[in-house]
N, C-alpha and C positions, 0 to 999 in steps of 0.2 A: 221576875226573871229567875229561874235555875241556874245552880251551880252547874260552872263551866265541865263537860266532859272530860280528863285528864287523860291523856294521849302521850305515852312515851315515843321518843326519836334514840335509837341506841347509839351511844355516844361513842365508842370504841374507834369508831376510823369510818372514813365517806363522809358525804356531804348531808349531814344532822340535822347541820342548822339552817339549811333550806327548808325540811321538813318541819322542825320546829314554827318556822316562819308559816309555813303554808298551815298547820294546827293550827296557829293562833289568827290567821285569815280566817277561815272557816266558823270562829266562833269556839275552837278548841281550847283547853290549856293545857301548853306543850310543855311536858318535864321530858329533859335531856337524862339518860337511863346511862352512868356505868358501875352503879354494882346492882348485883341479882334484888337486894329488900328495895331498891327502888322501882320497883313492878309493883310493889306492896300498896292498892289504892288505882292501880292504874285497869281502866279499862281499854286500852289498846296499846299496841307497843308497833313500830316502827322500822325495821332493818334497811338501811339507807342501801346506796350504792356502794362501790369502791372494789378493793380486792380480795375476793373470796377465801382465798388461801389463807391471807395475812387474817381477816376477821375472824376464820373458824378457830384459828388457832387462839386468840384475844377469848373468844367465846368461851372455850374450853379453860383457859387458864381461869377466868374467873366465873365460872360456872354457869352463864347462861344456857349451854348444851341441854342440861338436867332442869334449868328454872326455866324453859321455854314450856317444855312440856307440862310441867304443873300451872305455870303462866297458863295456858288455854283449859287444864282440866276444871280451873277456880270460874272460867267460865270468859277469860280474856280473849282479845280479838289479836291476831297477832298480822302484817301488811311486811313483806318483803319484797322490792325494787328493784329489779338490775341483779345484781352481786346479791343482794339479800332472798330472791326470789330461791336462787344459784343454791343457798344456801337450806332453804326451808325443802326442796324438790329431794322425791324419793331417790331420784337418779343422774348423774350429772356424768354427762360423757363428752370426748375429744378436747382436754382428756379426762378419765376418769378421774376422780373425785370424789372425798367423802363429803357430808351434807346431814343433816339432822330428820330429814325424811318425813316432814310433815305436814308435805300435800304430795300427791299421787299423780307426780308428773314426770317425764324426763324432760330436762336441759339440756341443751348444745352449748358450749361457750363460746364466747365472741364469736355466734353465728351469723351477727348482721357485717361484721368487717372490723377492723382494728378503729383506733381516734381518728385515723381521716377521714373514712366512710360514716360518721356521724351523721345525722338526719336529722328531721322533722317531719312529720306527714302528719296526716289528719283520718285517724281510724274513729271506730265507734264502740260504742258502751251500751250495753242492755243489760237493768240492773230491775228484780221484782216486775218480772213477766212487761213491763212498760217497752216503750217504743226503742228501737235505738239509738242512742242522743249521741254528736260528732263530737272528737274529742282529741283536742291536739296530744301527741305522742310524740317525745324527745327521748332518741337513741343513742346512744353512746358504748360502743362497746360492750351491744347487748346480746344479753343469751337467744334464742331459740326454745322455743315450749316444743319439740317431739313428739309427744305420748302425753294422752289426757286418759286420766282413771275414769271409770265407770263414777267415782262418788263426786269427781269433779265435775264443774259448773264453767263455762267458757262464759266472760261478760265483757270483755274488749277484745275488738278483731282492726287487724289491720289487713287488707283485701285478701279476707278470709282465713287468715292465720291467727289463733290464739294469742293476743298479747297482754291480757288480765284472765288471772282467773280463783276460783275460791273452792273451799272445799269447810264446807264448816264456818268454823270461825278462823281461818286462813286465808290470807288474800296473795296470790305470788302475781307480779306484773313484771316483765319485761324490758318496761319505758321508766323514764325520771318524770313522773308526773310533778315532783318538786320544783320543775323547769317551767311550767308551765303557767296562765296566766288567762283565766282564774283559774284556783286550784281545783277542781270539778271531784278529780276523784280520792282529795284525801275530803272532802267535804261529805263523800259518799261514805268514804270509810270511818270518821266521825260519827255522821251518822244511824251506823250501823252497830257500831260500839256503845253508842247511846240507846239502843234499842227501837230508835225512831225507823 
């Protein structure tokens, strides 16, 4: 058997260590990321849920901003959630907001309703031309995908709305798939980092 794939969860604030859990389900090994040399080794990294504002700011103070982008140039896979997706999208509006801008989306914030309007539903995942497989999808205070770039890839829709999508080696998603049970799509995202 192969050494385990290394999968960072960014540890700065959101719930981490759900993802962590769901990496090491998967067959991953999850290292909890907060400073930038701990990417050093890592083939994917993580951006959890939580609050956009408060992380970019965390981000910026200890330089992930700048080691994101070298993060994917060395050839890393980078998966933002909820608040993380928030963060990775070219554009973030109602209201505006800055973001690191790398995937070629616009976002809505708390497009689906504040903490009461929370959900569950059962959208789908089409991932390497294959069928589209069902995939439970837990909401919380989530964005809105608006605007898909021309280089962007839609692979989870919830009744026809964009709620995963990729661009590269960039995964932005909409939903807490760390809620979930089995973890389907950080199992995807593992295995896409692994090169499998």
């Amino acid at each position: 058997m192969g050494e385990r794939v290394r999968i960072g969860a960014l540890a700065l604030q959101g719930d981490f260590a759900a993802h962590a859990r769901a990496i090491e389900a998967v067959g991953g090994r999850a290292v909890e990321v907060r400073r930038t040399e701990e990417l050093e080794g890592l083939r994917g990294l993580i951006l959890p849920g939580g609050e956009s504002t408060t992380l970019l700011l965390l981000m910026r103070e200890y330089g992930f901003d700048r080691a994101l982008p070298a993060f994917l140039d060395r050839g890393g896979w980078v998966y933002g959630t909820c608040m993380g997706l928030i963060l990775l999208a070219k554009e973030v509006i109602d209201p505006v907001q800055a973001s690191l801008g790398l995937i070629d989306v616009t976002v809505r914030r708390n497009a689906y309703g504040r903490q009461v309007d929370s959900f569950v539903d059962t959208g789908s995942l089409r991932l390497n031309g294959g069928p589209p497989e069902p995939v439970e999808m837990v909401f919380i205070r989530a964005p809105r995908i608006t605007r898909v770039g021309e280089e962007v890839e839609v692979i989870g829709e919830l009744r026809g709305e964009p709620t995963l999508v990729r661009q590269g080696r960039v995964w932005g998603g909409t939903f807490h798939p760390e809620l979930s049970q089995p973890p389907r799509i950080h199992q995807r995202f593992v295995e896409a980092a692994a090169g499998r």
